[in-house]
VOPAGU-2260 file (C-alpha; in pm, 1 decimal, decimal comma):
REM VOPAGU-2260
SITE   aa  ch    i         X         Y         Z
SITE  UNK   A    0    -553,4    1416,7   -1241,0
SITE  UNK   A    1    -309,3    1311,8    -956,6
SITE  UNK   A    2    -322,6     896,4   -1069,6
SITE  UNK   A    3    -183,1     953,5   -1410,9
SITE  UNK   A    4    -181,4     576,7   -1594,0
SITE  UNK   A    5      53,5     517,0   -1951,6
SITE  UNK   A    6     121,1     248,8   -2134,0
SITE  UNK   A    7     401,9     114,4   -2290,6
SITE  UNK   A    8     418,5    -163,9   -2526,4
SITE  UNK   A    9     244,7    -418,1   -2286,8
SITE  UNK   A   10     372,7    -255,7   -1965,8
SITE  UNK   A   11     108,7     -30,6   -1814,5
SITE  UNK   A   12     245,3     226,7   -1540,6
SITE  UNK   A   13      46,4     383,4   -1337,8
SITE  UNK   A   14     194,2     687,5   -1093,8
SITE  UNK   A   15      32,5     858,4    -772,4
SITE  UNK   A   16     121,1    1238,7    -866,8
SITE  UNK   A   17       9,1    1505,5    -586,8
SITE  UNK   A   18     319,6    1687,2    -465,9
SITE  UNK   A   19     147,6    1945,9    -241,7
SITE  UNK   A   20       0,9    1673,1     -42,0
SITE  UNK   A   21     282,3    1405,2     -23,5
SITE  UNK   A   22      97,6    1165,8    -247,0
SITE  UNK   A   23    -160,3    1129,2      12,4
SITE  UNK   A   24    -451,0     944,3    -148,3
SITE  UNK   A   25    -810,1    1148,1    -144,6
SITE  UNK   A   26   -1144,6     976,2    -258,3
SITE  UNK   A   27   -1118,3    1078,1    -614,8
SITE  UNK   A   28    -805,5     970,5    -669,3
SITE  UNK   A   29    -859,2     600,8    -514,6
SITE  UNK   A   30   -1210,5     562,4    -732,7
SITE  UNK   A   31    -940,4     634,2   -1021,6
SITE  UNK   A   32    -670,6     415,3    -913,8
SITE  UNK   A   33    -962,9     114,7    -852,8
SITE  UNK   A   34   -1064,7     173,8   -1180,9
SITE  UNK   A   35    -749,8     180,0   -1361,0
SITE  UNK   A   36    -670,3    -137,3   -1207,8
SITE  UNK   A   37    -963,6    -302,1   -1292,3
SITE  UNK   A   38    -959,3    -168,9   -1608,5
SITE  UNK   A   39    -611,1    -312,5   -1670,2
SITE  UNK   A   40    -645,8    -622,9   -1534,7
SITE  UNK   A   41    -896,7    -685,7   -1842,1
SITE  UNK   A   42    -695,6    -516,9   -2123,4
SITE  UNK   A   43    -553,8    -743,0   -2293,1
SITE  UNK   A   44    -240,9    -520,1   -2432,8
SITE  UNK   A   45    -132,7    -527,1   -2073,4
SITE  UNK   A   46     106,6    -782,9   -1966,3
SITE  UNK   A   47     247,0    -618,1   -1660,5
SITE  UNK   A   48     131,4    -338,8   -1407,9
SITE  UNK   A   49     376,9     -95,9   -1223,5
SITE  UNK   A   50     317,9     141,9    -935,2
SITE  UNK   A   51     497,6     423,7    -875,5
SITE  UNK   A   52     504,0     771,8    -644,1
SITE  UNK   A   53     646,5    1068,4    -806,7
SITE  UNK   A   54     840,7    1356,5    -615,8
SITE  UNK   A   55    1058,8    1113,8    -442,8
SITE  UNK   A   56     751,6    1009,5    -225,7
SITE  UNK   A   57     587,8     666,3    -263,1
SITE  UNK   A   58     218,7     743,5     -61,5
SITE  UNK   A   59     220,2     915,1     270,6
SITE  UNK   A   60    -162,8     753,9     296,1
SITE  UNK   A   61    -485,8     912,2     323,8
SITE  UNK   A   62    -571,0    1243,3     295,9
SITE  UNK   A   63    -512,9    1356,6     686,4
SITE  UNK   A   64    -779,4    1665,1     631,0
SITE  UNK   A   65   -1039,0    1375,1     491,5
SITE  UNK   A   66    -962,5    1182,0     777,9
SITE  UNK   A   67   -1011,1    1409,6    1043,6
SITE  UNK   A   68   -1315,9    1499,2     947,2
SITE  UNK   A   69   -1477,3    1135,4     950,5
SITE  UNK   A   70   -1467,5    1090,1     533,9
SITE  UNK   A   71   -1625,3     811,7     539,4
SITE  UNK   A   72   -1640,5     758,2     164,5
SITE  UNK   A   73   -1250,3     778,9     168,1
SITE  UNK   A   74   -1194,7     438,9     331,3
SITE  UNK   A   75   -1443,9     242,9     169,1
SITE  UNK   A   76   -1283,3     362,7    -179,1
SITE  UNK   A   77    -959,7     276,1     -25,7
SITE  UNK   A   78   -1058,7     -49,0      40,6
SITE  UNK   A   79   -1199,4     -98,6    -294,6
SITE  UNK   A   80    -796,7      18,0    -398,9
SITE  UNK   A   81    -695,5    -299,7    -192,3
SITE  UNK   A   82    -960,0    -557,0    -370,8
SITE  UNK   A   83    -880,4    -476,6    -721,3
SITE  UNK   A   84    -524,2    -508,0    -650,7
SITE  UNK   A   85    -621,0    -868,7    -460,9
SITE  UNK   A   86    -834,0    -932,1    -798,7
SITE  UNK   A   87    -560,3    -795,1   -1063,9
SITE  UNK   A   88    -448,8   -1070,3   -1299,6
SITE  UNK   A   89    -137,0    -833,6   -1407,7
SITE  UNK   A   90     165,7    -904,1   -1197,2
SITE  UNK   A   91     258,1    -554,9    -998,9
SITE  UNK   A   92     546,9    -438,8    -993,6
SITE  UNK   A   93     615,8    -153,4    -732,9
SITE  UNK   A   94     894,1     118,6    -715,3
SITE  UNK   A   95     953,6     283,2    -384,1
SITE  UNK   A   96    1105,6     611,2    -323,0
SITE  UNK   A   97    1087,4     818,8     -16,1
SITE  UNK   A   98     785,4     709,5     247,7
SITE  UNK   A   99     554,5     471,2     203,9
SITE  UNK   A  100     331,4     563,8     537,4
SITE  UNK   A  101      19,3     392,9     664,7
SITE  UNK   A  102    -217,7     316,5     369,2
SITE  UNK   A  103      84,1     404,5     110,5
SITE  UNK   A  104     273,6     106,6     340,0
SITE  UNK   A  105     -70,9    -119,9     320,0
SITE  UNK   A  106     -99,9    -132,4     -64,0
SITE  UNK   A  107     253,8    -301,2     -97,3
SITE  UNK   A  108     109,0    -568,0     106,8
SITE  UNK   A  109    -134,9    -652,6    -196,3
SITE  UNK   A  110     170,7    -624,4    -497,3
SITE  UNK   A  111     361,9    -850,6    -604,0
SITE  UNK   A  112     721,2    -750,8    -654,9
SITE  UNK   A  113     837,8    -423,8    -484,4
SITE  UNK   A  114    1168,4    -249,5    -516,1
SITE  UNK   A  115    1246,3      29,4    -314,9
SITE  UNK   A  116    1511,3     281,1    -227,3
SITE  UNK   A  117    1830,0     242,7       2,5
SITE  UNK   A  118    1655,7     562,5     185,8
SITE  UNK   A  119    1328,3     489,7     183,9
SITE  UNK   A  120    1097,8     501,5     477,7
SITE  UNK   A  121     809,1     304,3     545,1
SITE  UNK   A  122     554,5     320,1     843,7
SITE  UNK   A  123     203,5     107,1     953,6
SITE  UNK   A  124     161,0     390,1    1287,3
SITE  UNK   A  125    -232,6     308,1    1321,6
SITE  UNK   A  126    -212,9     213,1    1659,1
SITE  UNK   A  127     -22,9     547,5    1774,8
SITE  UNK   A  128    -314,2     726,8    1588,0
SITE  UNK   A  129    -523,0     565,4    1772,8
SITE  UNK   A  130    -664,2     277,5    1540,1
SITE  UNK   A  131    -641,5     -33,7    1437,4
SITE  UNK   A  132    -484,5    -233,5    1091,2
SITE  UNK   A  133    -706,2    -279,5     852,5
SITE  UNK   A  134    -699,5    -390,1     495,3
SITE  UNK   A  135    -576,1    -746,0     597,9
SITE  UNK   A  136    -223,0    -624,1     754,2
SITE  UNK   A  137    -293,9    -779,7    1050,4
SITE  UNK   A  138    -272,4   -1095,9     861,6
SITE  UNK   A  139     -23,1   -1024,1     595,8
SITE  UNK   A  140     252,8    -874,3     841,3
SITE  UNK   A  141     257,1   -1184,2    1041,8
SITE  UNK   A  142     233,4   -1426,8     756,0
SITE  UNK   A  143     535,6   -1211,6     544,8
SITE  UNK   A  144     758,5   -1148,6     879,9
SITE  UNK   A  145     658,8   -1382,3    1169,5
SITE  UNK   A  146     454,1   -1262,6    1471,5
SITE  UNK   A  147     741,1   -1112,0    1648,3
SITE  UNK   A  148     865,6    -864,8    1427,8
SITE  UNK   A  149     533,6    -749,1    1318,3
SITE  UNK   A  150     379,9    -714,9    1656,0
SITE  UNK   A  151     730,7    -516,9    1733,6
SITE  UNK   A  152     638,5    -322,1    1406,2
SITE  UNK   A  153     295,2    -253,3    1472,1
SITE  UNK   A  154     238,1    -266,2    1849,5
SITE  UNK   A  155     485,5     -13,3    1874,1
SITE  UNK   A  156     407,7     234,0    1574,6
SITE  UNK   A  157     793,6     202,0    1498,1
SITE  UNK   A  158     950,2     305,8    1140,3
SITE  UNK   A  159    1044,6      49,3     886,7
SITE  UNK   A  160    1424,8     121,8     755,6
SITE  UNK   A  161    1467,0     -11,1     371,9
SITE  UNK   A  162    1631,4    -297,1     524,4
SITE  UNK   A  163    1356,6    -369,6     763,2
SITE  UNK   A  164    1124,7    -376,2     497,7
SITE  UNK   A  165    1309,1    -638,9     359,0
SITE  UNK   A  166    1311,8    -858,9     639,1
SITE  UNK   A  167     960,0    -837,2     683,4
SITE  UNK   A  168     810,1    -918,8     353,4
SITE  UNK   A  169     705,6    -564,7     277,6
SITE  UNK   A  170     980,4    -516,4     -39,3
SITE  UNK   A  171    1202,3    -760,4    -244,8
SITE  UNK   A  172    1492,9    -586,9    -326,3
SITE  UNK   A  173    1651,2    -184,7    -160,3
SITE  UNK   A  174    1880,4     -56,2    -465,5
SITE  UNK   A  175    2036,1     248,1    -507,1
SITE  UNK   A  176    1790,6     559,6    -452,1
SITE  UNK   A  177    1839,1     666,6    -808,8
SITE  UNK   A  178    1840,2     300,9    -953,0
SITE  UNK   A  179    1469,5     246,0    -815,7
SITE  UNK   A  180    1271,9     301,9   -1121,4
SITE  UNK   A  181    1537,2      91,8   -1384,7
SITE  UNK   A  182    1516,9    -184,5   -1122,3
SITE  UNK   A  183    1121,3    -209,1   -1079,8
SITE  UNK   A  184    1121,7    -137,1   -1516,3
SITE  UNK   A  185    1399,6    -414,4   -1562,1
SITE  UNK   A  186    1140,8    -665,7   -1393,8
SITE  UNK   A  187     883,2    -554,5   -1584,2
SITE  UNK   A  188    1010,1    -630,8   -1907,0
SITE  UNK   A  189    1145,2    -962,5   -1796,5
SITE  UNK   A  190     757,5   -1040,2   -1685,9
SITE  UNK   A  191     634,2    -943,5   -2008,3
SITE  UNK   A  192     861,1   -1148,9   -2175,4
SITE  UNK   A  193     799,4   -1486,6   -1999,4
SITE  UNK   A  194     496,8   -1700,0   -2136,4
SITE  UNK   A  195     146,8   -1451,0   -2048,0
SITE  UNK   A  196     -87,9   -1766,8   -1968,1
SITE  UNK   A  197     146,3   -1945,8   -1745,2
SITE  UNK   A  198     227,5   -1581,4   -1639,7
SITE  UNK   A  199    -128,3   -1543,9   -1477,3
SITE  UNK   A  200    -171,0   -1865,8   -1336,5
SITE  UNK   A  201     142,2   -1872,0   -1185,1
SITE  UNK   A  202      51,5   -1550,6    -983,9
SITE  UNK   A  203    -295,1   -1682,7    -908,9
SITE  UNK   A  204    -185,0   -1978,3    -750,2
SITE  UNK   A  205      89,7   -1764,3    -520,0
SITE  UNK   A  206    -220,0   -1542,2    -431,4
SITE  UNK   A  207    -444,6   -1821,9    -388,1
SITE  UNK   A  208    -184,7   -1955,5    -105,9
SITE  UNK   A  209     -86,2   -1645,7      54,8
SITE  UNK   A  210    -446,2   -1454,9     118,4
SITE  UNK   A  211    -614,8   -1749,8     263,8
SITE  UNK   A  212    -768,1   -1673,6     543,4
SITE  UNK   A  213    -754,5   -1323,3     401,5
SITE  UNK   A  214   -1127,7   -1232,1     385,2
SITE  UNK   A  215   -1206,8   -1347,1     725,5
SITE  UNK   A  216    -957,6   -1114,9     828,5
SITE  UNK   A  217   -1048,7    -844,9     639,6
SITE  UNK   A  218   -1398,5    -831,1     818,9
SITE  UNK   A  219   -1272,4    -884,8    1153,3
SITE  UNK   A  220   -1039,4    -539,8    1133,2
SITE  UNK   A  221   -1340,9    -350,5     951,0
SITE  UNK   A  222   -1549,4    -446,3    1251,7
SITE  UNK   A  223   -1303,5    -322,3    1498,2
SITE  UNK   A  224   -1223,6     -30,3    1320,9
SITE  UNK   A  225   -1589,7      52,4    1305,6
SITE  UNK   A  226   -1628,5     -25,9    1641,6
SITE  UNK   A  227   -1295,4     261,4    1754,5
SITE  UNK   A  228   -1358,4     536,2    1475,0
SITE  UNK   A  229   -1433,9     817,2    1602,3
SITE  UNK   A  230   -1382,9     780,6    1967,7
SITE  UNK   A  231   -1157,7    1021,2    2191,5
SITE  UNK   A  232    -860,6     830,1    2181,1
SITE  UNK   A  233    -839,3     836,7    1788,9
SITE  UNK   A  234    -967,6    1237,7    1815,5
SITE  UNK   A  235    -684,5    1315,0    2037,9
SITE  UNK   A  236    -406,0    1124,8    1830,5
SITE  UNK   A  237    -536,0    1352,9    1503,8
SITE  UNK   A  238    -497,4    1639,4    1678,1
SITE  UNK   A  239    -180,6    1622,0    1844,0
SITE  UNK   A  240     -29,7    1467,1    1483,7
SITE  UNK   A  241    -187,4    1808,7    1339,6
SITE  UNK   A  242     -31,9    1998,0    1629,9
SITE  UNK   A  243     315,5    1826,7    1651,0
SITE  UNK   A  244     247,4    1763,8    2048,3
SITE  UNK   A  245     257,3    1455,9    2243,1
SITE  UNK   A  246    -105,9    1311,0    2233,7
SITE  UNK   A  247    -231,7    1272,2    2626,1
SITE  UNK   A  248    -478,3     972,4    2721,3
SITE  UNK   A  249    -697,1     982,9    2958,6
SITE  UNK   A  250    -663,9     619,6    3192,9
């Protein structure tokens, strides 16, 4: 199984495993990481969740092959990913090595505290492929950066640096690439520690406050994305991503 989920004391940790495919995220494996979620938020051993990507890749998104071929099964289990994360109790605690890259960049969105490499790379490049955000960035990115740096972000398909993540919102803290994991565990442990009732509440009321306006949002990009999947524009970005060639538009 490529979501592989332990737990330790009253820290569950939870780790996207699939090497051959840069941690890219097919429909099995995001029923299994909705579940575990879920399933964590109501066990009440668990304190604390952390995220992790193994093979010095955080979650290069969705399966590309999927994706292509109009899966649509694959982004509706995605965006059950994003609403159990919105409806976890657990804080989440995230550890980023290596990219982060369209829906591996969106879940961050929907943690709570996120550490992440000095090289790490993170991307939102829907537009260049021909789409639109989804999964409330279009909200998020503005609320966490402003509307300048995340229309500069998104409009333009650019990559994040580490630091750039930090400015907008997307991570707390870059450390050291090998120092990611003690980081993200060191917060953790200081989260289970602190008083579990207050714990929740405190995170439900920072929630509460910053994913207002959230599912309004969230329907909006679905429609939009419903209403652009599929057309020649988003065909022709696929393909020339698969072929490494510079994508032509037709005016």
């Amino acid at each position: 199984m490529a979501i592989v989920t332990t737990i330790e004391g009253s820290i569950a940790k939870i780790s996207i495993d699939r090497p051959e495919k840069r941690n890219t995220l097919d429909t099995e494996m995001c029923r299994e990481l909705s579940r575990q979620l879920i399933d964590l938020s109501e066990d009440n051993r668990v304190r604390v969740i952390m995220l992790t990507g193994q093979n010095n890749v955080f979650c290069a998104g969705l399966d590309i092959e999927a994706q292509v071929k109009g899966d649509k099964e694959l982004f509706e289990s995605f965006r059950r990913v994003i609403d159990a994360l919105d409806a976890c109790t657990k804080p989440i605690v995230t550890a980023v090595c290596g990219p982060a890259v369209a829906e591996g960049a969106a879940l961050l969105y929907h943690c709570d505290l996120i550490f992440c490499g000095e090289h790490a790379m993170f991307s939102l490049p829907s537009l260049a492929l021909g789409k639109t955000p989804e999964y409330g960035i279009s909200l998020l990115s503005v609320k966490s950066a402003g509307y300048k740096l995340a229309a500069q972000k998104l409009l333009l398909s650019e990559p994040i640096s580490a630091a750039e993540a930090v400015a907008m919102g997307i991570v707390n803290h870059i450390v050291s690439d090998e120092k990611v994991t003690a980081a993200a565990d060191a917060a953790a442990a200081r989260l289970a520690s602190l008083p579990p009732t207050a714990l929740k509440a405190t995170k439900r009321l920072l929630k509460a406050a910053y994913l207002s306006g959230l599912s309004e949002q969230r329907k909006l990009e679905t429609e939009i994305a419903d209403q652009l999947e599929g057309n020649a524009e988003t065909i022709e970005a696929f393909n020339a991503f698969l072929e490494k060639r510079s994508p032509k538009f037709e005016d």
